[in-house]
C-alpha positions as CSV (number, residue, x, y, z in Angstrom):
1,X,-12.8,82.0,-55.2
2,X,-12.9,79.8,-52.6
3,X,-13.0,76.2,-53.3
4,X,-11.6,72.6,-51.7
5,X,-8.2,73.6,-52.2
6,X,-8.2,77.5,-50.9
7,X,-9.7,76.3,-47.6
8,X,-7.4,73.0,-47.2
9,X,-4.4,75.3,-47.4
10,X,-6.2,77.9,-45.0
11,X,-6.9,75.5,-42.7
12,X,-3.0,74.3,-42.9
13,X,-2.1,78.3,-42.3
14,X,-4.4,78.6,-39.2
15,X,-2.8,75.1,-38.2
16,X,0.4,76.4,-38.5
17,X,0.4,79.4,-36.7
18,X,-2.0,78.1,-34.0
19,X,-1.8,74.6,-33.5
20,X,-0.6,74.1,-29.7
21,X,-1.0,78.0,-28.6
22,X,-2.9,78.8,-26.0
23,X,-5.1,82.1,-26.7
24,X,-4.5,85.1,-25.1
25,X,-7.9,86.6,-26.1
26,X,-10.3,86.2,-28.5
27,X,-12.8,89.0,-30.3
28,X,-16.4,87.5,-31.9
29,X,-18.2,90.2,-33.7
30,X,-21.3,88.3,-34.9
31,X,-24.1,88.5,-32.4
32,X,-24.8,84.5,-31.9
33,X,-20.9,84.3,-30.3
34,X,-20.7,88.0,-29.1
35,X,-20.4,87.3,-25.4
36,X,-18.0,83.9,-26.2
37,X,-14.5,84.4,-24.4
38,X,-11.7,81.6,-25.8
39,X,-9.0,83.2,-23.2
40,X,-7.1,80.2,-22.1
41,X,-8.6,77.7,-24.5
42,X,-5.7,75.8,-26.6
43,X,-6.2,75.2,-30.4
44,X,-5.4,71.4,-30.7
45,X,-5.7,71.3,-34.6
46,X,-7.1,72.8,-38.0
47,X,-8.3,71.1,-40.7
48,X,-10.9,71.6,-43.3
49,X,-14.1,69.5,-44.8
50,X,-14.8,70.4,-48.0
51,X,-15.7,74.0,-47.8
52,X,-15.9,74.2,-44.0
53,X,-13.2,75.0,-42.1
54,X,-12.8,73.4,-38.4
55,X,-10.7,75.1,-35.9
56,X,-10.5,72.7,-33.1
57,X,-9.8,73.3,-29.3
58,X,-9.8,72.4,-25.8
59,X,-11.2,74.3,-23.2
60,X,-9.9,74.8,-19.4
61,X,-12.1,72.0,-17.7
62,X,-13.3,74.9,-15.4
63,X,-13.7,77.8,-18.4
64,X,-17.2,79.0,-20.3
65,X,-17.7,75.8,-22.4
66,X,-19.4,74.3,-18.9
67,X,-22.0,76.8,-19.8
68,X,-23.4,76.2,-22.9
69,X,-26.5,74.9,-23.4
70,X,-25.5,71.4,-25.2
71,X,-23.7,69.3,-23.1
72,X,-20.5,67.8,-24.9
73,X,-21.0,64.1,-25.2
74,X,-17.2,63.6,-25.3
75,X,-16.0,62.8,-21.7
76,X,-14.9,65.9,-20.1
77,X,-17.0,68.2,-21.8
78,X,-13.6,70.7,-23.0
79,X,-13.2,69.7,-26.8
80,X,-15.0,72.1,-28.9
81,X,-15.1,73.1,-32.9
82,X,-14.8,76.3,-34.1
83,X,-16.7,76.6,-37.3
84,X,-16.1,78.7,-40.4
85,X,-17.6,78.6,-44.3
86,X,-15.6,80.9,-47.0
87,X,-18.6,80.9,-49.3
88,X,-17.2,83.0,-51.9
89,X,-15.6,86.1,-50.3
90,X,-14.6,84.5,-46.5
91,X,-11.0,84.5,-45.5
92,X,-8.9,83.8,-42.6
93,X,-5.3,85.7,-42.2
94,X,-2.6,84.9,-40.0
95,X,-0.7,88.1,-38.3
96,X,2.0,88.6,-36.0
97,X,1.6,90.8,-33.2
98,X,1.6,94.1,-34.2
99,X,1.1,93.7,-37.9
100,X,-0.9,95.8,-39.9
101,X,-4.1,93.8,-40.6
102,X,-4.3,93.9,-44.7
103,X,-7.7,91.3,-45.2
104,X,-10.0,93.6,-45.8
105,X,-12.1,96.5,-44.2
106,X,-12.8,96.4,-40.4
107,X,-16.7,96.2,-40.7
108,X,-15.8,92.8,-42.3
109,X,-14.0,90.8,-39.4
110,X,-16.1,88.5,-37.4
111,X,-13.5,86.6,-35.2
112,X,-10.2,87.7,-33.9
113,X,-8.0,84.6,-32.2
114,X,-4.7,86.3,-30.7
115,X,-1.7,84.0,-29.2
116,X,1.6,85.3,-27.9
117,X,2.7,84.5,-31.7
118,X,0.2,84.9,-33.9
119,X,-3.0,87.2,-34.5
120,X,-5.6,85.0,-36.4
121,X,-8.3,87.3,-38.2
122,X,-11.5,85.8,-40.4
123,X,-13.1,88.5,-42.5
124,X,-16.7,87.4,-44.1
125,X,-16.9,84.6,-42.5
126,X,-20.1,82.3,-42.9
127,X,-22.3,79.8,-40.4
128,X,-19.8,80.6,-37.7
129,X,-20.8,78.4,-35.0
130,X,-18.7,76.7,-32.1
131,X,-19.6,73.3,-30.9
132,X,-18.8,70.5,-28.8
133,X,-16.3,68.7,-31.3
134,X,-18.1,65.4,-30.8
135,X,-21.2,67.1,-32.7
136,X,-19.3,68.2,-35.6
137,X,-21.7,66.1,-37.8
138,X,-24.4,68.2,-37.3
139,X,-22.4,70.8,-39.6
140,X,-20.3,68.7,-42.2
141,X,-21.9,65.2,-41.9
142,X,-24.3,65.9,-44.4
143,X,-21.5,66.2,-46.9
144,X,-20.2,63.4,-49.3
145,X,-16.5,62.4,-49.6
146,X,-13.7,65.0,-49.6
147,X,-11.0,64.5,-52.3
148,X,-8.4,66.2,-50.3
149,X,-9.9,64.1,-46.9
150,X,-8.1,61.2,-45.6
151,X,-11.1,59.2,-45.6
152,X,-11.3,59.8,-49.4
153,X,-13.8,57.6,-50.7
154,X,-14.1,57.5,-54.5
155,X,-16.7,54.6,-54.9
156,X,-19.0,56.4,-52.8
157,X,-18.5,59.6,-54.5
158,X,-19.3,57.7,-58.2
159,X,-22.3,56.4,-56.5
160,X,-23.5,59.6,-54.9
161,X,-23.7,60.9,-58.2
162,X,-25.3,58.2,-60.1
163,X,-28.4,57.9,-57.6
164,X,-29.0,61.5,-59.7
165,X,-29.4,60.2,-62.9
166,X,-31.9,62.9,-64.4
167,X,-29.6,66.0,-62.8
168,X,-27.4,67.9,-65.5
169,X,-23.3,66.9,-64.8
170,X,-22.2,70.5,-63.8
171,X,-25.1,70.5,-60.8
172,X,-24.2,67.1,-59.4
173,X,-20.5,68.2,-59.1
174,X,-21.3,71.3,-58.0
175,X,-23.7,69.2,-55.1
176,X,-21.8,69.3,-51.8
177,X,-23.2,65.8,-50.9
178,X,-21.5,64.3,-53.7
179,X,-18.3,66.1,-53.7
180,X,-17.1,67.9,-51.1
181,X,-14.5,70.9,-52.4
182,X,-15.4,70.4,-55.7
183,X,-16.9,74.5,-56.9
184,X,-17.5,76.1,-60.3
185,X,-14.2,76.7,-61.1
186,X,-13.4,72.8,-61.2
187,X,-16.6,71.8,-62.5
188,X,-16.1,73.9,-65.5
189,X,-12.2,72.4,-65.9
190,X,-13.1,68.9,-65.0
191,X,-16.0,69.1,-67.6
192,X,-13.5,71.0,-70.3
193,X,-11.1,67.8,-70.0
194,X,-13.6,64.8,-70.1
195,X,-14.9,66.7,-73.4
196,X,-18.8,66.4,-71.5
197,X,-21.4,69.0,-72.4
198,X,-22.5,71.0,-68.9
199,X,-25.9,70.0,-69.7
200,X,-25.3,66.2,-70.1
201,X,-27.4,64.3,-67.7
202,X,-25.7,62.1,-65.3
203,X,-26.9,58.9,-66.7
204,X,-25.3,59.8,-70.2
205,X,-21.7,60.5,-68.9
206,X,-19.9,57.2,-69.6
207,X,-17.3,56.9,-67.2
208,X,-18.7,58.8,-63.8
209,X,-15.7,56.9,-61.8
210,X,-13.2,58.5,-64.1
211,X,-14.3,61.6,-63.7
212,X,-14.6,61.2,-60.1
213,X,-10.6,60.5,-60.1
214,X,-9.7,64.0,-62.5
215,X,-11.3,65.8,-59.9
216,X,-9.3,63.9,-57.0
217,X,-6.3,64.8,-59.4
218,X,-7.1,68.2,-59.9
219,X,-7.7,69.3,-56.5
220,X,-4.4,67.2,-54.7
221,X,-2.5,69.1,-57.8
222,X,-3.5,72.3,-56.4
223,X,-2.8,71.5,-52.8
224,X,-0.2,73.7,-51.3
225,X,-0.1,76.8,-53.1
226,X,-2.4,79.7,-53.9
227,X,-2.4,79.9,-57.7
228,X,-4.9,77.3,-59.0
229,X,-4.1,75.9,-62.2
230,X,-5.7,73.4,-64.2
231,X,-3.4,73.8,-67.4
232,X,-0.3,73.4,-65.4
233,X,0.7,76.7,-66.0
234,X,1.1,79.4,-63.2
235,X,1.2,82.1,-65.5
236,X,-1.5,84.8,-65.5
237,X,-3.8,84.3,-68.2
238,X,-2.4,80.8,-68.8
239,X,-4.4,79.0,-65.5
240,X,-7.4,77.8,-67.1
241,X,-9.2,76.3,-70.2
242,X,-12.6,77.8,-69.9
243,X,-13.6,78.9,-66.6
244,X,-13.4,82.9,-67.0
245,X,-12.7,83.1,-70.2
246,X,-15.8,84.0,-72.6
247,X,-15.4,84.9,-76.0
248,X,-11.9,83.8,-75.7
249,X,-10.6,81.2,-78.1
250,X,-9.9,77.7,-76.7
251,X,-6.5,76.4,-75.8
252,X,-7.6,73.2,-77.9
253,X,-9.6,74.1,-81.0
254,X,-9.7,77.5,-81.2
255,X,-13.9,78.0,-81.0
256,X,-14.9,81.2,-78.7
257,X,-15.4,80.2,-75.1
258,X,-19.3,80.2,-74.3
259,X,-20.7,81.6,-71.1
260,X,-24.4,80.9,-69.7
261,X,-26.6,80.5,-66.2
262,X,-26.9,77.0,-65.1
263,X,-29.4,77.3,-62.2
264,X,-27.9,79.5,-59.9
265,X,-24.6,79.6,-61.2
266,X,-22.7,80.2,-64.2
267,X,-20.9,78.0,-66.8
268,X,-17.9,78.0,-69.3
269,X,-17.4,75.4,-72.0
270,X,-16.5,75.5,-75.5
271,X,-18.7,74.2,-77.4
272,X,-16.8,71.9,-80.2
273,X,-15.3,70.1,-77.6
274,X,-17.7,70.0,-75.5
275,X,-21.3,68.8,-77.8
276,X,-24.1,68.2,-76.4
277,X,-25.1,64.9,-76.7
278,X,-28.7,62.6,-76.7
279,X,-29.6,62.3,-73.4
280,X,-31.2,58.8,-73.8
């Protein structure tokens, strides 16, 4: 499942085997970029927001990006943002040429990137858009502060959550203009280890700041490699307290792991460790 930490180390892949190339061709399959040609463009950098990946480039000053209908406000109208969103089943894989593409069935690609090195392929990709990089915000600005970002903020991501006071815990972490990267499976860890209820009200968790800081901790743990664990365990089976594990006994006290809808989402939690408590 996609979260902060799958699409960082995406974005370092892509930046990896792209960063500096210039493409040799380029295949959109989604019918707002159909007709979009990157031939000749050069991938400057990757990086990722949150849950939103950004491919930058730069375009030949005389290529197709003199054409679009928003004029760049960055000087010489040739540095441009791909834009990708993993949602839940989006990937991007990195081939060489000639390599059998593995990602997934055909009828799910919707952008092929090729470079003399490297055949870049996303597969369910979501809110692909490509614009000027200088109007990035319109995509990602809305979000709050990333915990794997440089520009990490954690006092503004304590108080992005208080100004919610009445919202249940597990929503407000799951809110992507709190936290940016923070998804279900953390929630459900991050709530596991602070010993709150899902259903506790914001106003009634005592130390939002510290939990702000486990889920910083959590996410940077995870950072470089492709077997999340919140236990500290990389063994199968051993990766988790509570998230995906109903009826299972937990790791600290032994009481079956609960599983229940909250909104539109589901929620683990055990509850001896974590009671509900008074909301006032």
């Amino acid at each position: 499942m996609p979260e902060g930490d799958t699409v960082w180390n995406t974005a370092r892949v892509l930046h990896r085997a792209l960063a500096g190339a210039r493409l040799s061709g380029s295949d959109f399959r989604v019918p707002r970029l159909a007709t979009t040609d990157l031939t000749g463009w050069t991938v400057r950098e990757s990086t990722s927001r949150g849950k939103h990946l950004l491919l930058r480039l730069t375009a030949p000053p005389d290529g197709p990006a003199r054409a679009a209908d928003t004029a760049p406000p960055d000087g010489d109208g040739t540095r441009w943002t791909l834009h990708s969103h993993l949602r839940m089943d989006g990937a991007w894989r990195a081939y060489a040429p000639g390599e059998r593409w593995t990602g997934g069935p055909a009828h799910l690609i919707r952008v092929v990137l090729r470079s003399p090195g490297t055949v870049a392929v996303g597969y369910h990709l979501h809110e692909l858009a490509l614009v000027p990089t200088g109007e990035e915000d319109s995509l990602v600005g809305h979000l709050g502060p990333d915990p794997l970002g440089a520009d990490w903020d954690p006092a503004e991501a304590t108080r992005r959550l208080a100004a919610h006071p009445d919202a249940t815990i597990a929503e407000a972490l799951l809110d992507q203009r709190n936290l940016a990267g923070v998804g279900n499976v953390y929630a459900c860890e991050l709530l596991f280890l602070r010993g709150h209820s899902p259903w506790t009200p914001v106003h009634a968790v005592p130390d939002l700041a510290g939990t702000v800081a486990l889920a910083r901790k959590l996410l940077v743990a995870n950072r470089g490699r492709w077997t999340r664990s919140t236990t500290g365990s990389l063994h199968r089976g051993q990766t988790s307290y509570v998230y995906g594990r109903r009826a299972q006994p937990c790791r600290r006290c032994g009481t079956a792991i609960r599983k229940a809808e909250l909104g539109e989402r589901v929620t683990y939690w055990c509850p001896t460790c974590q009671p509900e408590r008074p909301a006032g």
